[in-house]
N, C-alpha and C positions, 0 to 999 in steps of 0.2 A: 689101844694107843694109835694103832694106823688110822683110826677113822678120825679120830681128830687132829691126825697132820692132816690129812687130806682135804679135810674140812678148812683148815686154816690158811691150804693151798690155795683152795677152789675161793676161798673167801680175796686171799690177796691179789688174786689173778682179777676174782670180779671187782677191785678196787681200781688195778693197774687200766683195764678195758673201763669203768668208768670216765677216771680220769681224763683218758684219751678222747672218749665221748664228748666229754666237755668241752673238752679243748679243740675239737674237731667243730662245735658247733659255734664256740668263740671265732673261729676263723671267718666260718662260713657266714657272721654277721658281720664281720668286718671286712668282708667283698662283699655282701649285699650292701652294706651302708657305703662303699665308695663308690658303686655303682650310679646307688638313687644320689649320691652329691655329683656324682659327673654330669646324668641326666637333669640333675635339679641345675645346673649352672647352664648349662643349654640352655633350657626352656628359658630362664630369666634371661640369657643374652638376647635370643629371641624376644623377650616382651622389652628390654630394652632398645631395643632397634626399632620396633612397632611403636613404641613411645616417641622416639628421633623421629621416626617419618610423618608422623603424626603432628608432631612440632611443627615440621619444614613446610609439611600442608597449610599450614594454619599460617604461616609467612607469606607463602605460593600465593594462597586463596586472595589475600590481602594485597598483594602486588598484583594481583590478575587484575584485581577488582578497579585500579585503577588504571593499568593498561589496556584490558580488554574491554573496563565499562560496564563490566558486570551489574547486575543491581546492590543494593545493600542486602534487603531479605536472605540472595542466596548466600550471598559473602557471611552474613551473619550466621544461618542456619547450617553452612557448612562448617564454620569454627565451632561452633556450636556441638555439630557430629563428634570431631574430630578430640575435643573436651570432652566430651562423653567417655570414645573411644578411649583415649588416656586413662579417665577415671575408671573406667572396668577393666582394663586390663591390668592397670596397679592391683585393682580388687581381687581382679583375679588367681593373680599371684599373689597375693598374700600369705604367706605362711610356708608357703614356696619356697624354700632360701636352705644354704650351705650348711648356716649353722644348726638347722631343725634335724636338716639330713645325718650328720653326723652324730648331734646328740641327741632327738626326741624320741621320742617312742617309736619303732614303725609301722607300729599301726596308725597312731593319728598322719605320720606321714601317709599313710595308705588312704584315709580319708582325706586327704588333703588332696592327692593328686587325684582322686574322684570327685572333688568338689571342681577342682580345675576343667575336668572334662566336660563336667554338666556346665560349667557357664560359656566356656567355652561354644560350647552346641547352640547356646542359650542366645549367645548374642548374636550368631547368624538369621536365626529367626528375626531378629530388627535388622541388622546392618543389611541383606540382600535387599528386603523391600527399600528400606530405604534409599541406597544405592540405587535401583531399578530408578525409583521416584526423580532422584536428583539428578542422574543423567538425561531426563528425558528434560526433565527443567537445564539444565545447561545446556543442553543443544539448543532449545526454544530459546533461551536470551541468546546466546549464541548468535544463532539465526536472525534477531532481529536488530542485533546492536552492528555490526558489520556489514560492510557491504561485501565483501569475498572471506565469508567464511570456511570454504573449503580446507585453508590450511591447518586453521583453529580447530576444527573440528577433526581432522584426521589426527591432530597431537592430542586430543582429547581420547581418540580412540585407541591410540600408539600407548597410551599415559595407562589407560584400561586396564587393556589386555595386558601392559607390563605387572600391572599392579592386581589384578588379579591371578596372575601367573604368581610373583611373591607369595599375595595371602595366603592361594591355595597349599602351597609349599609349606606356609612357615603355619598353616593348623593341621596338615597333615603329621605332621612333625613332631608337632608339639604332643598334638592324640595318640603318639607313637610311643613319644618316651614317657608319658601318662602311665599308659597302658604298660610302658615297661617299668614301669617302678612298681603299681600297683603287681603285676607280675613276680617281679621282684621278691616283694615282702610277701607273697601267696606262697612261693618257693620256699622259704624260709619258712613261714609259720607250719605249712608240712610235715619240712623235715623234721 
């Protein structure tokens, strides 16, 4: 008779210590999923703003073009960049978003924000050469359309380094909280 209280003991106790289990691990997915929705609204405010400036470039470029006398080709070929830019950064965040975080799976969220990182990487390989290409062509019309280009050309430079100062920032950033979500859902699948 004692062995099957004991048994019935050790039985409810391993219920009691399941249950808790469970519920221990419900929690710990409902901090990981508020986590990756606070990192996931980041990152899009970020590609929202990258979107805006991208916008205001393609205004810029269009009012240089007639203030400074730009040619058409670069006035084209920079809107043209800047289109692009827009359309991969949408792309890139795709799938991205508040509501996946909170209800999809975390693993396709986990390949999601791996997918974000690879293109991410992906478009530097264009955007640097390119950049490289275009500023050395804006200097050159630059240089031949004005007669005292110094000033033009120093707010080209000023305009640069600001703007690369941003970029750098806002992919650092971005590859940051990537990496912390993927992290994230690593932590979890684990436990």
């Amino acid at each position: 008779m004692d062995n099957s209280f004991d048994l019935q003991q050790l039985k409810a106790q391993f219920e009691i210590l399941n249950n808790k289990l469970n519920q221990q691990q419900i929690v710990n997915e409902r901090i990981i999923r508020a986590s990756v929705n606070s990192k996931v609204r980041s990152i899009n405010r970020d590609g929202r703003a990258m979107v805006a400036i991208a916008v205001a470039g393609c205004v810029a470029i269009v009012a240089d073009h007639y203030l400074v006398k730009w040619s058409w080709p670069l006035t084209i070929v920079t809107i043209l960049f800047m289109l692009v830019a827009i359309y991969y950064n949408i792309k890139m965040r795709r799938g991205i978003n508040s509501e996946g975080a909170l209800s999809s799976d975390l693993i396709d969220m986990r390949l999601r924000a791996l997918r974000l990182r690879r293109m991410q990487n992906r478009w530097l390989w264009f955007s640097i050469p390119f950049i490289v290409v275009w500023l050395g062509w804006l200097v050159m019309e630059t240089m031949q359309v004005n007669t005292n280009p110094m000033p033009l050309l120093i707010g080209c430079g000023v305009g640069f380094v600001i703007g690369s100062i941003v970029g750098v920032r806002q992919y650092l950033r971005t590859q940051r909280q990537a990496a912390d979500i993927i992290a994230d859902i690593d932590n979890l699948k684990n436990d």
